[in-house]
C-alpha positions as CSV (number, residue, x, y, z in Angstrom):
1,X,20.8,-42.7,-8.3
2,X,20.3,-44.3,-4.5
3,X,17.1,-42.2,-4.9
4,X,15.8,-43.6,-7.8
5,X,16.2,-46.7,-6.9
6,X,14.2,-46.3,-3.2
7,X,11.4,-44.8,-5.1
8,X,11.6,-47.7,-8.1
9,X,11.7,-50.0,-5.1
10,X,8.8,-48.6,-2.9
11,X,6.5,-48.3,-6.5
12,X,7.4,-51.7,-7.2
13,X,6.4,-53.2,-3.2
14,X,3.1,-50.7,-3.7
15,X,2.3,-52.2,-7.1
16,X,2.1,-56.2,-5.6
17,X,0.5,-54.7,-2.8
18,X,-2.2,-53.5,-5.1
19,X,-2.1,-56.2,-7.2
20,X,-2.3,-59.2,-4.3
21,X,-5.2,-56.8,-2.8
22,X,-7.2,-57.3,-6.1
23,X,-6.3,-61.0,-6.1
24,X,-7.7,-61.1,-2.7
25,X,-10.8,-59.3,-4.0
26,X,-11.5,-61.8,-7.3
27,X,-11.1,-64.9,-5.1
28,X,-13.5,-63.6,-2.8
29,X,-15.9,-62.7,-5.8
30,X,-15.7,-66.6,-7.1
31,X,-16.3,-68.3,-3.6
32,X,-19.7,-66.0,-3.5
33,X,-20.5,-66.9,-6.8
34,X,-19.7,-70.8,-6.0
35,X,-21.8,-70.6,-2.9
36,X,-24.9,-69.3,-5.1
37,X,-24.5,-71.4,-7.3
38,X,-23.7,-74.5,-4.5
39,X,-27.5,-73.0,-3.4
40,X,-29.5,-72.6,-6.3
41,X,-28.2,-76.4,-7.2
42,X,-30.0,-77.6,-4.0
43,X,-33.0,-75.7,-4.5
44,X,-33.0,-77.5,-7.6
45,X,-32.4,-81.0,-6.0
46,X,-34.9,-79.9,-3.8
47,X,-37.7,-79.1,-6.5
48,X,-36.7,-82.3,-8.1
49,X,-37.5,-84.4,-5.4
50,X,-41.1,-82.2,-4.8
51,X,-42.0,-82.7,-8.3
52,X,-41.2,-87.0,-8.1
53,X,-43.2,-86.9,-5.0
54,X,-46.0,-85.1,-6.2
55,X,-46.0,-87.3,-9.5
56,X,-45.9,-90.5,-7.3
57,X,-49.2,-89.0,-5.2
58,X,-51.0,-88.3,-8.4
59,X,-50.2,-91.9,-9.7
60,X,-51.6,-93.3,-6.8
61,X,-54.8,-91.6,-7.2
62,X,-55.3,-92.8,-10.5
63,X,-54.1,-96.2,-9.6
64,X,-55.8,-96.6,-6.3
65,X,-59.5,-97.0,-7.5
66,X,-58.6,-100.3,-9.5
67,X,-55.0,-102.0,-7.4
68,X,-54.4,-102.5,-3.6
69,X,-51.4,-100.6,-2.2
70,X,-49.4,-104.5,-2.3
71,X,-50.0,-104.8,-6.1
72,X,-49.1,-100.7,-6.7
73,X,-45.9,-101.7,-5.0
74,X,-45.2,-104.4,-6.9
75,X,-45.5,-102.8,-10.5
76,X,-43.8,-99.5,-8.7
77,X,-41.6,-99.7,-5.9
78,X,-40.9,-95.9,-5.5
79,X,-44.6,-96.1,-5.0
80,X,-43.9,-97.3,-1.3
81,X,-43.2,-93.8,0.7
82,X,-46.2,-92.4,-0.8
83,X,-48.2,-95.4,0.3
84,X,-46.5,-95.5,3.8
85,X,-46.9,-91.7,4.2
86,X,-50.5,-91.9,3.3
87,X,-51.2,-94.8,6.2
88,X,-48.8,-92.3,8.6
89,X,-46.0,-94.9,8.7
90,X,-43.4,-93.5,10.2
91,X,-39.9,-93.1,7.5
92,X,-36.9,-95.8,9.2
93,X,-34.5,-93.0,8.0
94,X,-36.4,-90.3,10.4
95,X,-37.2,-92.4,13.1
């Protein structure tokens, strides 16, 4: 009987060994997939902020030929990086 019980025991302490090892495993499985994720979001944010740049640069093209960059500014104010990046002033954030 005392040697059932060692061997129900020692199954028992192998079993939540397994079973914590494969709850180790999962949770390592979900912080890979939230850091891909976590990265594909900023390559998102990042094509996002490509595409509005790229739509402001076309907008001034069109706009330049008939409005000064003072009266584009004044109907668009996100219009102003692309104007100061076009005359090479420098951004206040990047110095």
């Amino acid at each position: 009987m005392l040697s059932e019980a060692t061997a129900s025991s020692k199954s028992s302490h192998l079993e939540l060994f397994l079973h914590n090892k494969r709850q180790a495993d999962l949770q390592e499985q979900k912080l890979d997939i939230g850091q891909g994720k976590a990265e594909s979001s900023q390559w998102k944010v990042k094509m996002d902020e490509v595409s509005f740049k790229v739509a402001m640069v076309r907008q001034h093209n069109e706009v330049s030929a008939t409005k000064s960059d003072h009266e584009m500014v004044a109907y668009i104010p996100q219009m102003k990086a692309c104007i100061d990046a076009k005359n090479g002033v420098a951004n206040e954030e990047t110095g």
